[in-house]
Every structure is written in structure tokens, then in C-alpha cells.
NUNUVO-277504 format. One line per field, with one value per residue (C-alpha): residue number from 1; x negated, y, z negated. Coordinates in Angstrom, 3 decimals. Last residue first. Example, Ala and Ser with C-alpha at 12.3 -4.5 7.8 and 13.67 -1.06 7.14 Angstrom:
! NUNUVO-277504
resi: 2,1 $
X: -13.670,-12.300 $
Y: -1.060,-4.500 $
Z: -7.140,-7.800 $
This chain:
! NUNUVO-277504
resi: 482,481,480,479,478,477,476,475,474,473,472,471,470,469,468,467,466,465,464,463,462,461,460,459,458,457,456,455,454,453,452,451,450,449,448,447,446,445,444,443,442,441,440,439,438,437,436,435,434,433,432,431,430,429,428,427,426,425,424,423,422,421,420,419,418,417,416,415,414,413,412,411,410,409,408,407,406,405,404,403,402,401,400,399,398,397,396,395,394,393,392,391,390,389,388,387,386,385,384,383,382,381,380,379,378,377,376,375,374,373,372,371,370,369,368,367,366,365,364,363,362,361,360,359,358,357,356,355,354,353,352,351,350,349,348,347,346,345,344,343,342,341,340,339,338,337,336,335,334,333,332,331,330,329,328,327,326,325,324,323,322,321,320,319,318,317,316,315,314,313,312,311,310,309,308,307,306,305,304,303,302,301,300,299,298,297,296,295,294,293,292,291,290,289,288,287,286,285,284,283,282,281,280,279,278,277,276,275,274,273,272,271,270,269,268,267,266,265,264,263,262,261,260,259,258,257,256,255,254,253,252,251,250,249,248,247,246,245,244,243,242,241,240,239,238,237,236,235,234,233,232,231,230,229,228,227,226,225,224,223,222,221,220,219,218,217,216,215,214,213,212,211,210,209,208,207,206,205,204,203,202,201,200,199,198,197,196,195,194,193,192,191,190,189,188,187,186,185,184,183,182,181,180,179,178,177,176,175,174,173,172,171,170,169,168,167,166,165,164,163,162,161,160,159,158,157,156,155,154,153,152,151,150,149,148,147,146,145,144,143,142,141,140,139,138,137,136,135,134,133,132,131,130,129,128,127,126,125,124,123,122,121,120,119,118,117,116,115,114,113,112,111,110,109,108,107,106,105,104,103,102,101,100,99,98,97,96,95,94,93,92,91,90,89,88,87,86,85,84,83,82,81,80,79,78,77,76,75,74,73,72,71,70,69,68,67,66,65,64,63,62,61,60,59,58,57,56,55,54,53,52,51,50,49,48,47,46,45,44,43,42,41,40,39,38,37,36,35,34,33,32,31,30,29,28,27,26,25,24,23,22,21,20,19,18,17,16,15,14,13,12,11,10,9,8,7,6,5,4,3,2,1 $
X: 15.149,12.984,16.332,14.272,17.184,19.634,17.114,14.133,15.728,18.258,15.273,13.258,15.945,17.357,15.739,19.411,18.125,16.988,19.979,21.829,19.756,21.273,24.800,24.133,22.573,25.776,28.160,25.719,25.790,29.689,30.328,27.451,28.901,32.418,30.736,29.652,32.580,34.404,31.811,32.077,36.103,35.855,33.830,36.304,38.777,36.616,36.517,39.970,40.979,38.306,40.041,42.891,46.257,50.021,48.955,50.589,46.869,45.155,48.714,47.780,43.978,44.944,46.951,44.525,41.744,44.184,44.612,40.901,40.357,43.516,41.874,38.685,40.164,41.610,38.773,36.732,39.565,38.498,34.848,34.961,36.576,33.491,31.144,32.484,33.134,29.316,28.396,30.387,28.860,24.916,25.863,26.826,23.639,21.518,22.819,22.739,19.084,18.278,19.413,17.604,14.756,14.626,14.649,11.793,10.050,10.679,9.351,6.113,5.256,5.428,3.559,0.970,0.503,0.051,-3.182,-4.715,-4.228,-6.057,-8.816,-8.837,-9.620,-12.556,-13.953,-13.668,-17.996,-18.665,-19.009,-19.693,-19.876,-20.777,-24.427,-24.915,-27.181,-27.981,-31.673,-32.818,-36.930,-39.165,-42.970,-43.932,-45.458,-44.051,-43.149,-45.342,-47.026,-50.653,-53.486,-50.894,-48.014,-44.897,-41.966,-38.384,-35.314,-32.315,-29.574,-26.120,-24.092,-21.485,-20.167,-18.251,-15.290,-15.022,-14.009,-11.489,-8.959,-9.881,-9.383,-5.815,-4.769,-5.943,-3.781,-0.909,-1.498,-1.065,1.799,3.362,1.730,3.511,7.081,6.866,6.084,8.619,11.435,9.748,10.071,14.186,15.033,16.711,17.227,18.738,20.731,22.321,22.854,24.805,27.238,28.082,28.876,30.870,31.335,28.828,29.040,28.198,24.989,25.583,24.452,24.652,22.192,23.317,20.904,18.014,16.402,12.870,11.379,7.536,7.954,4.365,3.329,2.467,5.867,6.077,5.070,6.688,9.985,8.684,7.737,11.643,12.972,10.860,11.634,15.439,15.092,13.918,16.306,19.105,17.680,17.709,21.509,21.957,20.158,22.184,25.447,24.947,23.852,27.300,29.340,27.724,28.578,32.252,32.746,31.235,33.723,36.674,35.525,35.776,39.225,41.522,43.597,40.957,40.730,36.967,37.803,39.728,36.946,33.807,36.297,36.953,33.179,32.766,35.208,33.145,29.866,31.525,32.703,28.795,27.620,29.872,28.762,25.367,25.768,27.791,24.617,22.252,23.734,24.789,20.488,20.018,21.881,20.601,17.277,18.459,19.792,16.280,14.411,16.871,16.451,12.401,12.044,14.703,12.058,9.364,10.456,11.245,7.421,6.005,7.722,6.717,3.225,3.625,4.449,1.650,-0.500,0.518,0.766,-2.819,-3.367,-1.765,-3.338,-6.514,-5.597,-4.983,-8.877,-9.919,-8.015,-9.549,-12.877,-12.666,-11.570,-14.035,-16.796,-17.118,-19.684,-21.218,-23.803,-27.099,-30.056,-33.534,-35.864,-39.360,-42.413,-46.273,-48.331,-52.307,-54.902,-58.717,-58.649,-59.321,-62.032,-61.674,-63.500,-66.800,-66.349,-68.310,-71.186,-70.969,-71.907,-74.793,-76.331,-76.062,-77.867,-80.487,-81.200,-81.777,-84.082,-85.891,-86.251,-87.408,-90.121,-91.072,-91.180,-93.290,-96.129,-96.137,-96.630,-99.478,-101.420,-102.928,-100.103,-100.810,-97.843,-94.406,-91.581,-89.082,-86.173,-83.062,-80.077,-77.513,-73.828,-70.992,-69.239,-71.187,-68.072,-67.603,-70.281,-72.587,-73.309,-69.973,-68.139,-64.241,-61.318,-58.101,-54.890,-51.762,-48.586,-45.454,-41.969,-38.615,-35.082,-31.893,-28.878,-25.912,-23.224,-19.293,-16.765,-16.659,-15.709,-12.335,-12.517,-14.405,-11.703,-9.370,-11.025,-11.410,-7.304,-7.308,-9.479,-7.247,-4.355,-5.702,-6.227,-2.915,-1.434,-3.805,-2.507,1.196,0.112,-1.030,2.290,1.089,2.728,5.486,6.663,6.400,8.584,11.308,11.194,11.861,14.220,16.453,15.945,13.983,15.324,12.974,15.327,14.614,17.547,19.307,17.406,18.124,21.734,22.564,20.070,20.848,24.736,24.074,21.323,24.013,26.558,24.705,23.931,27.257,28.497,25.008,25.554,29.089,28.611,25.762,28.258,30.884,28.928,27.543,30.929,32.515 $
Y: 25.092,22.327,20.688,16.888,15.313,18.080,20.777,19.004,15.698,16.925,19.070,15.374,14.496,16.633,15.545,14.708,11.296,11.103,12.881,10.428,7.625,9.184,8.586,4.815,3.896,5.194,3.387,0.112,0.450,0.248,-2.597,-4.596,-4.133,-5.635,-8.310,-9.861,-9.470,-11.461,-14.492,-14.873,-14.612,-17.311,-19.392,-19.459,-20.078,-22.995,-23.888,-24.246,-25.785,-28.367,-28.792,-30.109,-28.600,-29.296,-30.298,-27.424,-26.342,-26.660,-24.545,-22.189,-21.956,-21.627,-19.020,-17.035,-17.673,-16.342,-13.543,-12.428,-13.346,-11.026,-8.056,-8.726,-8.770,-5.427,-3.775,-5.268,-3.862,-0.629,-0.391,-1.817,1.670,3.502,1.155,1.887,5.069,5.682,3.057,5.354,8.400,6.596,5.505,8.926,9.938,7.442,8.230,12.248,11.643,9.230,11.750,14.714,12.728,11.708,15.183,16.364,13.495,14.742,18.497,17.116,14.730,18.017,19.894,17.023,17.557,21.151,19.982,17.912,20.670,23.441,20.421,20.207,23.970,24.030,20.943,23.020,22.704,24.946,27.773,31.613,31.009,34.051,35.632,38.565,38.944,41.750,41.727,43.700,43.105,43.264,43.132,43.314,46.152,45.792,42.021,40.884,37.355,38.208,36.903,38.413,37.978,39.334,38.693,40.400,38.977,40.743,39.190,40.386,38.029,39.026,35.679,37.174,35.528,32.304,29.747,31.472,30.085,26.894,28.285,29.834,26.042,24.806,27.431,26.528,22.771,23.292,25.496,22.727,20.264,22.647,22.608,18.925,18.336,20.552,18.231,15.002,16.946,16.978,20.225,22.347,19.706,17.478,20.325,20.952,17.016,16.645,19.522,18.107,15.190,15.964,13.638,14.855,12.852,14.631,13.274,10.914,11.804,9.415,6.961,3.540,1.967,-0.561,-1.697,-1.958,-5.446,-4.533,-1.354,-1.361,1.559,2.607,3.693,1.546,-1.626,-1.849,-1.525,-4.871,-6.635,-5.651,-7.101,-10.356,-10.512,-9.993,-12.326,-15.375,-14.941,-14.618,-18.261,-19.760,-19.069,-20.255,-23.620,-23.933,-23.008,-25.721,-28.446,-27.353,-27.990,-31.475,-31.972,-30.985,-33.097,-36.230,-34.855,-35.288,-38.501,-40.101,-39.584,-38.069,-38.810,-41.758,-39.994,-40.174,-39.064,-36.138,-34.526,-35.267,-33.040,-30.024,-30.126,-29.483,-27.406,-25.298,-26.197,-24.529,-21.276,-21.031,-21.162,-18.537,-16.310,-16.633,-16.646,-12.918,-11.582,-12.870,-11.064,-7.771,-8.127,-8.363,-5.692,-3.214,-4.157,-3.982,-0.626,0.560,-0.393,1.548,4.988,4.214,3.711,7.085,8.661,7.270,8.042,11.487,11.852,10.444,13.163,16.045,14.849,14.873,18.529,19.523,18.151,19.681,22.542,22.519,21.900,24.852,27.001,25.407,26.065,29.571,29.691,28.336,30.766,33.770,32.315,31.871,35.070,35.396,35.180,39.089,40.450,37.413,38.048,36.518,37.237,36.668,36.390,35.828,35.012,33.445,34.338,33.044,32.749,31.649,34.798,34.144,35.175,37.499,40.194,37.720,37.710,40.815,39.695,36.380,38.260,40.307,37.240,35.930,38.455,38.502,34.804,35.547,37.972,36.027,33.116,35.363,36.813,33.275,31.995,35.470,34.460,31.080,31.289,33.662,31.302,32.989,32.205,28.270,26.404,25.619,26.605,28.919,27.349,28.136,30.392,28.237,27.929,27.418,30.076,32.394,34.897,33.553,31.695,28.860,28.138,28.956,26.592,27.662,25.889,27.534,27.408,28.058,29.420,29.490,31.451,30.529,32.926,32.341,34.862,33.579,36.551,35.873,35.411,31.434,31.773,31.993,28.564,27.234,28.076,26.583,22.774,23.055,23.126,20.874,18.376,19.353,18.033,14.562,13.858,15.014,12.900,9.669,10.550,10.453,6.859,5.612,5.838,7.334,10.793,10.723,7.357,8.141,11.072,8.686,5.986,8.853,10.298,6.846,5.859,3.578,2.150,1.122,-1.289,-1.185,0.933,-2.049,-4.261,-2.311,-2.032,-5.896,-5.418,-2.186,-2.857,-5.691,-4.135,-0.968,-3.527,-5.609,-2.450,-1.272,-3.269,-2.756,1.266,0.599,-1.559,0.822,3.727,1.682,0.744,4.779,5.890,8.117 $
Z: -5.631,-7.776,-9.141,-8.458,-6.652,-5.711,-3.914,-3.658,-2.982,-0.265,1.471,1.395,3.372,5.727,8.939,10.431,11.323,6.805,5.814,7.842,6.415,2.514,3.482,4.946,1.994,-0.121,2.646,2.107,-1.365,-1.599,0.981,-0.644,-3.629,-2.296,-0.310,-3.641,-5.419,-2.267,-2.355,-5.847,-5.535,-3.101,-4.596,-7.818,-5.355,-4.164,-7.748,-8.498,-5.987,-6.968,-10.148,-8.663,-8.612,-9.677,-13.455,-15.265,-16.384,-12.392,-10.695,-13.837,-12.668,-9.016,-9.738,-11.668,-8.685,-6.121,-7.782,-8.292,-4.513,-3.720,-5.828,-3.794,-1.210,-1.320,-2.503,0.262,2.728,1.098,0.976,4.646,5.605,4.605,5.877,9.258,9.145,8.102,11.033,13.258,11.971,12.301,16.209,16.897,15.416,17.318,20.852,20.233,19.332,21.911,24.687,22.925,22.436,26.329,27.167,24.489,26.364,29.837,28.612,26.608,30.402,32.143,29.758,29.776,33.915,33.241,31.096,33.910,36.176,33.899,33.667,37.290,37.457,34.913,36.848,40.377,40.866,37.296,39.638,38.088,34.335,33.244,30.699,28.891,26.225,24.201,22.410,19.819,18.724,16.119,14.805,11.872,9.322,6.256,5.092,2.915,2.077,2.415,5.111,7.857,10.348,10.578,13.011,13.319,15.719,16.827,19.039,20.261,22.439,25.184,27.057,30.433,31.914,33.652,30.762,29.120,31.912,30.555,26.905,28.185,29.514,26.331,24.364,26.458,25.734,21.802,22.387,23.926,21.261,18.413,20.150,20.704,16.835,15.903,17.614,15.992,12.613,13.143,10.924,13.451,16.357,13.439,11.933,15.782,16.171,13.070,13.642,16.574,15.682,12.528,10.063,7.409,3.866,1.169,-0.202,-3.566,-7.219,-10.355,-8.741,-9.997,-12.399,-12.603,-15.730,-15.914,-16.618,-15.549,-12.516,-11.859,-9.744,-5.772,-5.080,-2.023,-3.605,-6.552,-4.602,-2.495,-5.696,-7.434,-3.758,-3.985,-7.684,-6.449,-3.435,-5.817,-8.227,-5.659,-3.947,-7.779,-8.301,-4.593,-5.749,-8.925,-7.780,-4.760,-7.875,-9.561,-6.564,-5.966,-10.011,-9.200,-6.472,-8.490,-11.595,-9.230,-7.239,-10.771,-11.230,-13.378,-16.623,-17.871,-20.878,-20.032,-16.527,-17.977,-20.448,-17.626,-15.527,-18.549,-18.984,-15.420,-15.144,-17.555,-15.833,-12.872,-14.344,-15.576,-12.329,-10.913,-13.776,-13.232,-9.309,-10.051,-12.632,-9.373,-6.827,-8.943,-9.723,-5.856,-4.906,-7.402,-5.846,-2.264,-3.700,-4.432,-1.154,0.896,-1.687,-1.077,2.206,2.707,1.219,2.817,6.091,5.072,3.693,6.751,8.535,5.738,6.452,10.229,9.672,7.950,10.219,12.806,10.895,10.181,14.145,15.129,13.110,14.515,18.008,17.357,15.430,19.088,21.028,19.039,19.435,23.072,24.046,26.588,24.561,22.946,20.896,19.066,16.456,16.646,13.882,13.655,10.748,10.789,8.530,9.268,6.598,6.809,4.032,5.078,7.526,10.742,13.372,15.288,13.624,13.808,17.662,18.105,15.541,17.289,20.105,18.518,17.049,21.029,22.569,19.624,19.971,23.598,23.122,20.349,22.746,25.776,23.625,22.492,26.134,27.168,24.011,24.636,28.377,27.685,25.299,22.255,19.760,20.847,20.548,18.497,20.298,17.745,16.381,18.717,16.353,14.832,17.016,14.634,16.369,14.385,13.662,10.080,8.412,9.126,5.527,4.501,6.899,7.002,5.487,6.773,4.465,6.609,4.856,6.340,6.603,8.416,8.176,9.995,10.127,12.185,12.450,11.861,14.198,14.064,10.582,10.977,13.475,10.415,7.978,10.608,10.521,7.128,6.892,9.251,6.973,3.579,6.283,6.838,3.668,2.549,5.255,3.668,0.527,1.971,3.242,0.132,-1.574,-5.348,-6.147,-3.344,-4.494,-8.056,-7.517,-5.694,-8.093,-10.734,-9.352,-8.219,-11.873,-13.779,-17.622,-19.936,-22.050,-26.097,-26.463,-25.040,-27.357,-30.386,-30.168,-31.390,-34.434,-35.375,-35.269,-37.584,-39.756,-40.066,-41.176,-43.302,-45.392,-45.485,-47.970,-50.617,-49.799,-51.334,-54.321,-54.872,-54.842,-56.610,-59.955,-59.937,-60.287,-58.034 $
């Protein structure tokens, strides 16, 4: 091949790739958000699911103490004391000075038995002080102890209370994963209203564009002078309804888009929308239903754990009469140097019963039997409301399944109608107003018909979400984590 042809060619297809370029690139320019996604996102920034894992990081404290409970509590205090004494006066003088001698005549008897008695007295008291002087102390002074308490046995109260902090972790595990399913299913409901609203608004686009067309063609025939006036004033009324209900879908798709936004705690922008690729099987059988929803419902679990909850109470209160065993040990030392040789200690074991706490123990056990009644009516009443609400949920499904297919049907009809009308409008046996209340007709219909398919797909994934099978569904199929 000639060089001539090859740029002749390149310089032919040139236009061609710029054209297909052009027209592709803002599609692959479209950020496109999927049912996964919106779902991980949800799970990743929803306040209330941080809030859950708040609340379960603080039950799982809550049992590390419990486990802790068992252990000994060692405490150790020291001081130092700095003691200014009076050097003149000295240690062991009391800070008393010895009398001064009574001046007087050395010759005079008095004098001579008052000084004797002076001096004697002086003497007493030097040897006193003299005593006391070893008492007296030191300028430096060490004060140190350490004492230890172990407990031996409580009654059984530490191994209840480390049960009852199990039980609390999975508590809170548990309302986690429920907050999570609600969520969830949050999430998949708040996404098809936003499909929804964008069919909604692509079908008034279209429906207002039909109009403007007959409205051209009207504006065409009253100049002509073929129709009437009262055509083209019923066809501008028309187009001013297509323009408010065009701007009333706007308005509930960016309220729908801000309401998705919401929930998974991010900024969607202009993403595009699509149809989830995978739907839940759907589960007809009654039965069948209410057994996975007793095995997976969290509300069940929840009554199981406060039950056990309440027994554990009931076996604390019981707790509360047998013996407390503690072991205590305590060493002291004292001196002008910080050592710790030659203390003092000590081993104590300490027993000690509660033997009449005036009945309160007992009303408490009653108080707590009471709430095991009340757990057991409620689990009733859930299973009554549960086999209500599912029943309700298959019918619904049924329902929504069979209005899928009479919407098909009418919408096929509305398309039909439409195309008649038009060719009754061109050979001059219809008005244009036919026309456009078939063309309402067939907006009406396409719009029924995607409702009719989203809400059987919604209505699929809010069984999961009675049945308690949700977030399993989007671990396992969803996000491929099993």
C-alpha cells in the first residue's frame, strides 16, 4: 500500500474516531453508583451503626472488667517527713532550760539550802530529758506500706457478674446486626425511589415534548385556518399541566437523591443510577417463612438474652446470703532511711454474711420473676404479630407480582391506543386532544409499570429483611464475602 493511500486513510478515519470519541466520552464520563456500593457506604458511614459500635466496644470493657474482677488489689503509699529541730536547745531537752541560780548572799543559810535544792532539781530533770532524748525523732522519717486483698470466694458473685457481661456484649451485638437490617433494607427502599424518580422524570420529558409537538402541529392548523382556536388553547392548558408535573418529578427526585445521601453518610454529586443485577428468590411459603424468621429474627434473640439476663439476676439475689471470703495482707516500715527490711506485717482472712437485709433481697427476686412473666407474654405477642406480618408480606409479594403483568398489558394497550389515535388525528377523523389524552394515558401506564416492577423487587428484599435474612443475603450474594 502506497504511502498516498495510507495517509489518505488515517486522514478518513480521523473524523471518525473524534466523532465516536466525542459522543462516547460523556457516558464514560458518568460515575455510576450501584446497589453494593450504596449499601457498603451505608454500613461504613450511617451514624447510627457507629453509635452500635460504640456501644458494643463499651460492653466489651464492661466484660474485661467483670474478668478482672478475680484478680488481687495491690496498693502501695510511702512518705518522707523532714523535722526541723532547735540546735541550741537540743534533742531530748524538751525545750525546757535549766533555772538560773538565785542571786544572794553565799553566807546566808536559806541561800545556801535554796541553791542546793535548785541544782537538785536541775539534775532530776537533766537526767529526764536524758531519758526522753532516745525518743525523740530523727530529722529524716520513712513511712512505707503495701497491702494486698484477694478475694476467696463471694458467693458466686463474680462468676455471675462476668455471665451478665457476656450477655450484655451480645446484646449489643445483636442490636447492632438489627439496626444493621433496618438499614439495609433503608437503603435498597431508598434506592429504587431514586430509580423511580429519574423513570418519572425521563417519561414527563417525553410526555412534554409530545405535547409541544402537537402543539406546533395546532399553532400550524389555526394559521391555515383548518382548525380552531379552542384546539391550540386546549393544547397550551395541557402543555402548562406537563410543565408543572415535569417540575413536581424534579423536585421528588433531588428530594429522593438528598434522602439516599443521607443514609449512606456520602455525597452522591450527578451519579448515575442503575438496576441491581441480582434479585432474592422469592419465598412463598408461610411456613417456611416464619421458622427462618424465629431462627434469624434479632427481636427473638433479644428475648432469649434478657431471659437469661433475669435468671442471672435472680441467681445474684440469691448470691446475696452466702459467705464473702476475702484474703488480706498488709506490710509497714518505718525509719530515718528509705528501706524496706525490717517492717512490720500482717495476714488477715475475712469472713463476713449477710444475715437480714429486712426482705429487700427477696422482693427484688419477686420483682425480677415479674419481668420473666412480662418476657414470656411478649415473646407471645411476637409470635402472633410475626405470623400476621409475614402473611401479610407473601400476599403483598403476590400481589405486586401479578400487578407486573396486568401493567404489562396496559401498557401494551396504552401504546396502541396512542398509534390509533395518531392515524384517526392524520386521516382527519380525530382531534388533537385525543391524541393527547392517549398520550396521557400511556404516560400514566409506563409509569405504573415501573412502579409495578420495583415494588415486587422492594418487596423481595423486605422479606429478607421480616425473615431476618438480610444483611446474610448481602454478605453472601451482595458483597461475595462467604
Amino acid at each position: 500500500m502506497g504511502k498516498g493511500r495510507i495517509l489518505k486513510l488515517i486522514s478518513g478515519l480521523v473524523p471518525v474516531v473524534l466523532l465516536v470519541f466525542i459522543v462516547s466520552s460523556p457516558v464514560l464520563a458518568e460515575e455510576v453508583m450501584t446497589l453494593e456500593e450504596a449499601l457498603k457506604l451505608g454500613i461504613e458511614n450511617n451514624i447510627g451503626i457507629k453509635e452500635s459500635e460504640i456501644e458494643k466496644r463499651k460492653a466489651e470493657i464492661d466484660l474485661d472488667s467483670a474478668r478482672r474482677a478475680v484478680l488481687p488489689e495491690i496498693s502501695f503509699s510511702t512518705s518522707y517527713t523532714r523535722l526541723f529541730l532547735d540546735d541550741d536547745k537540743g534533742p531530748g531537752s524538751g525545750g525546757i532550760s535549766r533555772p538560773p541560780l538565785i542571786p544572794g548572799d553565799e553566807t546566808d543559810k536559806n541561800y545556801t539550802n535554796d541553791l542546793i535544792l535548785m541544782q537538785y532539781i536541775n539534775s532530776a530533770l537533766s537526767s529526764i530529758m536524758s531519758g526522753l532524748e532516745a525518743l525523740q525523732p530523727e530529722e529524716d522519717n520513712y513511712q512505707t506500706a503495701i497491702s494486698v486483698q484477694q478475694p476467696v470466694y463471694l458467693g458466686g458473685k463474680l462468676t455471675i457478674a462476668r455471665q451478665q457481661a457476656e450477655k450484655a456484649l451480645e446484646l449489643a451485638r445483636l442490636q447492632q446486626r438489627q439496626k444493621k437490617n433496618e438499614l439495609l433494607f433503608n437503603i435498597i427502599q431508598s434506592y429504587y425511589n431514586v430509580l423511580l424518580a429519574e423513570e418519572r422524570v425521563r417519561i414527563e420529558e417525553e410526555a412534554l415534548e409530545l405535547i409541544r409537538e402537537h402543539k406546533r402541529i395546532a399553532e400550524v392548523s389555526y394559521k391555515a385556518g383548518l382548525s380552531l382556536k379552542t384546539d391550540l388553547l386546549q393544547v397550551e392548558i395541557e402543555e402548562n399541566k406537563a410543565i408543572l408535573s415535569l417540575e413536581s418529578a424534579r423536585n421528588d427526585l433531588a428530594m429522593a437523591r438528598r434522602i439516599f445521601a443521607n443514609l449512606i453518610g456520602a455525597d452522591i454529586g450527578d451519579r448515575v443510577f442503575v438496576d441491581p443485577e441480582l434479585l432474592p428468590e422469592p419465598l412463598l411459603d408461610k411456613g417456611e417463612a416464619i421458622n427462618l424468621a424465629r431462627e434469624n429474627r434479632v427481636e427473638f434473640k433479644l428475648l432469649d438474652i434478657n431471659r437469661e439476663i433475669l435468671d442471672l439476676s435472680i441467681k445474684m439475689e440469691d448470691s446475696t446470703y452466702l459467705p464473702n471470703i476475702v484474703l488480706m495482707g498488709n506490710y509497714q516500715w518505718q525509719g530515718s532511711e528509705l528501706k524496706f527490711d525490717d517492717g512490720n506485717g500482717s495476714i488477715t482472712l475475712a469472713l463476713s454474711m449477710n444475715i437480714f437485709d429486712k426482705g429487700l433481697s427477696r422482693n427484688a427476686k419477686e420483682k425480677l420473676k415479674e419481668e420473666l412473666q412480662k418476657l414470656a407474654l411478649n415473646r407471645d405477642n411476637l409470635e402472633e404479630l410475626l405470623s400476621i406480618e409475614l402473611e401479610n408480606q407473601l400476599l403483598r409479594i403476590e400481589e405486586n407480582k401479578r400487578n407486573i403483568e396486568l401493567q404489562r398489558l396496559n401498557l401494551q394497550r396504552a401504546e396502541e391506543n396512542l398509534a390509533l389515535e395518531e392515524k384517526r388525528y392524520q386521516a382527519g377523523t380525530g382531534t388533537n386532544m385525543e391524541v393527547l389524552n392517549a398520550g396521557m394515558v400511556l404516560k400514566t401506564t409506563r409509569i405504573a409499570n415501573i412502579q409495578a416492577g420495583y415494588q415486587y423487587e422492594v418487596s423481595l428484599y423486605q422479606l429478607l429483611e421480616k425473615t431476618g435474612r438480610l444483611i446474610d443475603y448481602c454478605e453472601e450474594v451482595i458483597f461475595n464475602e462467604k
